[in-house]
C-alpha positions as CSV (number, residue, x, y, z in Angstrom):
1,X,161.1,-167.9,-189.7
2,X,163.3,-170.5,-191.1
3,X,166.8,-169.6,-191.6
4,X,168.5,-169.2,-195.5
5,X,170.7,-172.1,-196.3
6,X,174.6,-171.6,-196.7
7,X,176.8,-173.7,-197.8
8,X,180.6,-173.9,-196.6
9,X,182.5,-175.6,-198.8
10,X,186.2,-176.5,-198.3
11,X,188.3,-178.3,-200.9
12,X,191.5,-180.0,-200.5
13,X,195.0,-179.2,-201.8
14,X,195.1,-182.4,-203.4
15,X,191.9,-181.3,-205.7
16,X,193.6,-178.3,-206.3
17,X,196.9,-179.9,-207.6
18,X,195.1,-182.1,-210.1
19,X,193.5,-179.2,-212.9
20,X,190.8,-181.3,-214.0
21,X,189.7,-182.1,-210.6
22,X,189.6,-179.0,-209.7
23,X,188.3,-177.5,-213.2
24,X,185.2,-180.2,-212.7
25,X,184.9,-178.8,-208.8
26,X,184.8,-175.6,-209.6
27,X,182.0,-176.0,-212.4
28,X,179.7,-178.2,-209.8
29,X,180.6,-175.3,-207.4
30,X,179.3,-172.1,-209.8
31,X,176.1,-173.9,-210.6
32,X,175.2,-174.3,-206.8
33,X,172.6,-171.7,-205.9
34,X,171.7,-170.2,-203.0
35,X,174.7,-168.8,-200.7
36,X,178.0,-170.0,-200.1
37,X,181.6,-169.8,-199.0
38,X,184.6,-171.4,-200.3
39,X,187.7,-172.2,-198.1
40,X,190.9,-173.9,-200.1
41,X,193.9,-175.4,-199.0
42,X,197.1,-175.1,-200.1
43,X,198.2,-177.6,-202.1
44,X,201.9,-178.4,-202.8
45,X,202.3,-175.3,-205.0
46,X,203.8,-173.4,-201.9
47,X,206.7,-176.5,-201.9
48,X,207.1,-176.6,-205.5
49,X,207.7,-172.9,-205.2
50,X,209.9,-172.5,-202.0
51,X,212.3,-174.9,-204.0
52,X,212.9,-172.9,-206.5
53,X,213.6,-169.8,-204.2
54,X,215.7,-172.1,-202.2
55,X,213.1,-171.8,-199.1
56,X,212.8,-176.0,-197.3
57,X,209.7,-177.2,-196.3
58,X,209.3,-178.7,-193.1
59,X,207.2,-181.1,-191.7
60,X,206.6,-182.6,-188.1
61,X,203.7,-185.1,-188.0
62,X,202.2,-183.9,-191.7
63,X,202.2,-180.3,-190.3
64,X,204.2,-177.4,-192.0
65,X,206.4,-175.7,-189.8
66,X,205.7,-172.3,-190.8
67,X,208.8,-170.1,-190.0
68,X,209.9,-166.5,-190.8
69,X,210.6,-167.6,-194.6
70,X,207.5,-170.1,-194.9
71,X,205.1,-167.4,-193.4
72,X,206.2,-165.2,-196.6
73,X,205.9,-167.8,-198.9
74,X,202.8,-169.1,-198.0
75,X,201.2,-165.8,-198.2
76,X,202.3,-165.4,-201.3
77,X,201.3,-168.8,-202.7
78,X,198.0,-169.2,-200.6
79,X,196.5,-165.5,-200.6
80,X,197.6,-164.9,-204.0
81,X,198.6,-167.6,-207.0
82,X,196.3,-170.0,-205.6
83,X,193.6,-168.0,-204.4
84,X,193.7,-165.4,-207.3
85,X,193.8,-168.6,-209.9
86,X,190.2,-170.1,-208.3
87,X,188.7,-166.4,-208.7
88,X,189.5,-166.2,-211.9
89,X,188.1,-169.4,-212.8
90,X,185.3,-168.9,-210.9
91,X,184.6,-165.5,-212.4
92,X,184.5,-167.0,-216.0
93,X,181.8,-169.5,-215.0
94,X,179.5,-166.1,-214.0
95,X,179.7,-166.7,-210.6
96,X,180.7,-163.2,-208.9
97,X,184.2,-164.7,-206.1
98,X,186.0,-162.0,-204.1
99,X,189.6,-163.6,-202.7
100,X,189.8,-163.1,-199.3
101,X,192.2,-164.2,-196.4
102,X,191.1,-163.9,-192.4
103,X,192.8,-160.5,-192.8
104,X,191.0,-158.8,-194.6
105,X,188.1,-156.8,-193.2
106,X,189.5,-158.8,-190.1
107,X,187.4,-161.6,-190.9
108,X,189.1,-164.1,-189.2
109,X,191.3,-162.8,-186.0
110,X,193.7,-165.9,-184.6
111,X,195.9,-166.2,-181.8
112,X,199.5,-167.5,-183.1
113,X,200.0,-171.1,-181.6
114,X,202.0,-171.4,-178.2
115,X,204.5,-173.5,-178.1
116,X,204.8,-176.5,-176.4
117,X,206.9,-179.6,-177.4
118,X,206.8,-178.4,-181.1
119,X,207.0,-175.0,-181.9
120,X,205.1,-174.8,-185.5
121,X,206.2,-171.2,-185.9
122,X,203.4,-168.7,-187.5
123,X,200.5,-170.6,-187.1
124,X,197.0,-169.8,-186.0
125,X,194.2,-171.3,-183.7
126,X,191.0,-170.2,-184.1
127,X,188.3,-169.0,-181.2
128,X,184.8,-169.6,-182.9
129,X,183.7,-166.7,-180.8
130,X,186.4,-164.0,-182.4
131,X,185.0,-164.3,-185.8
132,X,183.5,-161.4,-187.6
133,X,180.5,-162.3,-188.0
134,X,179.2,-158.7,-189.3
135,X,182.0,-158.7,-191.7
136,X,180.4,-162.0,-193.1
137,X,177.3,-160.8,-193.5
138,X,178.2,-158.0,-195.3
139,X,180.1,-159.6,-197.7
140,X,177.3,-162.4,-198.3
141,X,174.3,-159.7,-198.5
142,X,176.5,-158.0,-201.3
143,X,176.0,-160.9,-203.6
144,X,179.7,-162.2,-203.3
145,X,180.9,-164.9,-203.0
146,X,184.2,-165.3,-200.8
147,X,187.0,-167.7,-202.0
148,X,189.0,-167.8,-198.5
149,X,192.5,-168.9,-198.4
150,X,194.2,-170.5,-195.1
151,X,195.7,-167.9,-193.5
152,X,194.3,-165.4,-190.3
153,X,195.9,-162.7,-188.7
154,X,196.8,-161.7,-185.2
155,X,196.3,-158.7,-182.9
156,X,199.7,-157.5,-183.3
157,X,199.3,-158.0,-187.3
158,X,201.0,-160.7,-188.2
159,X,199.5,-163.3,-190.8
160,X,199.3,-167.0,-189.8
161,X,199.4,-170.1,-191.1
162,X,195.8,-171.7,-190.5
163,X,195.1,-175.0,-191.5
164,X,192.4,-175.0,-193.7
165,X,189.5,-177.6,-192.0
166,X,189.8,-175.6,-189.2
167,X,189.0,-172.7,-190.4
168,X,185.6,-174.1,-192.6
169,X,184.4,-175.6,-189.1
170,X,184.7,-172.5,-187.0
171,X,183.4,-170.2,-189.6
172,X,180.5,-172.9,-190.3
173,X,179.5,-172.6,-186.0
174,X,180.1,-168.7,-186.3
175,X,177.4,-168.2,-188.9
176,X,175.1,-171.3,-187.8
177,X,173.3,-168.6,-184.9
178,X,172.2,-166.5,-188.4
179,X,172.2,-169.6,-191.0
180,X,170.9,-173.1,-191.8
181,X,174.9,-174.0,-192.7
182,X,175.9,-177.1,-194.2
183,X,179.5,-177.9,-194.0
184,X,181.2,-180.1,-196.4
185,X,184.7,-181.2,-197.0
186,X,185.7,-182.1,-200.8
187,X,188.7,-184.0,-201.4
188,X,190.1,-187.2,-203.8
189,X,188.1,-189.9,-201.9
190,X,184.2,-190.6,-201.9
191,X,184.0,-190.2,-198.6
192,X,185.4,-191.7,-195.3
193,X,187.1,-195.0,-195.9
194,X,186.4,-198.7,-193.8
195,X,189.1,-199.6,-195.8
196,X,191.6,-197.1,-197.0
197,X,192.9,-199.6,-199.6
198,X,188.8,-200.3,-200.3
199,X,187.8,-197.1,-202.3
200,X,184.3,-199.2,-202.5
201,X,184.6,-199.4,-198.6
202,X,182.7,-195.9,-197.9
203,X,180.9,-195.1,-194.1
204,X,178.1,-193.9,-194.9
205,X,177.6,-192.3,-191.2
206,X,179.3,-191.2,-188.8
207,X,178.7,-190.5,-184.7
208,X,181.2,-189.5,-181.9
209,X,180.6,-193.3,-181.0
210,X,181.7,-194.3,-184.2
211,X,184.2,-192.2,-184.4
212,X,185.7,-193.7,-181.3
213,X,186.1,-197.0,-182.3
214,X,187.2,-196.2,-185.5
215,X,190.1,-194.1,-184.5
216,X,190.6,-196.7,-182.0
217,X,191.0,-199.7,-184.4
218,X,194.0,-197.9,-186.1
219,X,192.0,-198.0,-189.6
220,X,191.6,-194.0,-190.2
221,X,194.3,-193.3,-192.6
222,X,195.8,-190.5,-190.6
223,X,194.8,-187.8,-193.2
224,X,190.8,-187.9,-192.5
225,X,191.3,-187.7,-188.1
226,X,191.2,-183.7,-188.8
227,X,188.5,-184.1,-190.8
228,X,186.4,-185.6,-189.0
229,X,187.5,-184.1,-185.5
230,X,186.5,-181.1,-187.1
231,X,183.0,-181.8,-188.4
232,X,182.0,-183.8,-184.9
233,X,183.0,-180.3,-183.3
234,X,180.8,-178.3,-185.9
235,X,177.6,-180.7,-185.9
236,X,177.8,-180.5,-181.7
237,X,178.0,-176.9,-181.9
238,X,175.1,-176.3,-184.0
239,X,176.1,-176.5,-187.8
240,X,172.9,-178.3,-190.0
241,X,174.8,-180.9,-191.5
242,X,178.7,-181.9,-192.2
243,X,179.1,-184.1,-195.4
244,X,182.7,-185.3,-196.4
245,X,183.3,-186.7,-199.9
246,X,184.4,-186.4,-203.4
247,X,184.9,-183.0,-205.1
248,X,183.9,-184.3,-208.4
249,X,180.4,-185.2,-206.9
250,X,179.5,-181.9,-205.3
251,X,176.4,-182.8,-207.1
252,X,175.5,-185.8,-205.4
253,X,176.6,-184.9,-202.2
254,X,174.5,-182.0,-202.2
255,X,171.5,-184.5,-203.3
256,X,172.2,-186.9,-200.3
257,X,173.3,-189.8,-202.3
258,X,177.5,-189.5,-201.7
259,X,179.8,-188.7,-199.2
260,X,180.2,-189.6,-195.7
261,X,177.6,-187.6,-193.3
262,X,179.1,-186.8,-189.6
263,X,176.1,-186.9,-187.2
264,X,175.3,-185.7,-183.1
């Protein structure tokens, strides 16, 4: 019997700064039938935010260093303004979200990162193998639709900052064993760039070969190596198919015709 289709859609913080970006996502998102997940970033809300409560955001190599104040904040911003905003919006468009972090109904259990020559604080790493995989299935069989903000928890109950690829990879290889899953990352760009100053320049396919050589030429722009570490990880471990691309062509990249697709 062929499995029911799912599709695991992240979208980036960027999207979600921008309102109509995000207002256009989130009406190509409602219309999409069949199942499907949504994991968000954070966006620069959580900054904007700690500023005014006089909270500094840290950064080592693009990552947030998520300390005692940060961890609060964040879980604040991400589990609730931004994830309870997207609901709401989704809601209005008929299309029935529940906001969820790893958390609840211990969805998504993470082991806080050890240090080593950076210690990034209260941040999580995710074993594919740990994920609740009943839990999903209840929620999906209910006729929700989870909206799933970045953080997880850990064994001794503390929430952790997760970054927000991750967690749509690992949860796309958790529920390929039950699911024909499609992964796709939505963000500003129409999909991974030859050219980062080219927005014309767009690979249409990607292999680990590829992959390889491109990260090797130095023409990635630093941003997109998660990305795409992530969905060469998810196609070898048994997700359908991994698209990244623009968030206002869901559309199209659902059709085949946009986007960048990551291949075995």
């Amino acid at each position: 019997m062929a499995k029911e289709n799912l599709h695991i859609i992240k979208i980036g913080g960027n999207v979600i700064d921008d309102r109509e970006s995000c207002d256009k996502f989130l009406n190509s998102f409602a219309g999409l039938t069949g199942l499907k997940v949504l994991i968000h970033g954070g966006g620069k809300v959580a900054t904007a935010i700690g500023e005014r409560l006089g909270i500094q955001s840290n950064y080592v190599e693009g990552r947030r260093i998520t300390d005692d104040e940060t961890i609060d904040l964040v879980t604040m911003v991400y589990g609730g303004l931004v994830n309870k905003k997207i609901v709401g919006r989704l809601q209005s468009l008929g299309c029935n979200a529940i906001g969820v972090t790893g958390a609840d109904a211990a969805l998504i259990p993470a082991e806080k990162r050890k240090v080593a020559a950076i210690d990034y604080g209260w941040v999580g790493d995710i074993k594919v193998e740990r994920i609740n995989v009943d839990g999903w299935l209840r929620l999906l069989s209910a006729g929700w639709m989870p909206v799933v903000a970045p953080l997880t928890f850990d064994s001794e109950g503390h929430i952790l900052n997760t970054n927000a690829d991750t967690i749509a990879s690992a949860l796309a290889i958790a529920l390929s064993d039950k699911f024909a899953t499609s992964l796709i990352f939505c963000f500003e760009k129409d999909g991974v760039l030859a050219d980062v100053e080219d927005p014309q320049s767009v690979i249409r396919q990607i292999n680990p070969e590829q992959y390889a050589a491109l990260k090797a030429s130095g023409k990635l722009f630093s941003g997109i190596l998660p990305k795409l570490e992530n969905a060469l990880k998810a196609v070898e471990r048994g997700v359908s198919e991994v698209v990244i691309g623009n968030s206002e062509k869901l559309a199209d990249i659902i059709a085949g015709i946009s986007g960048t697709r990551i291949s075995k």
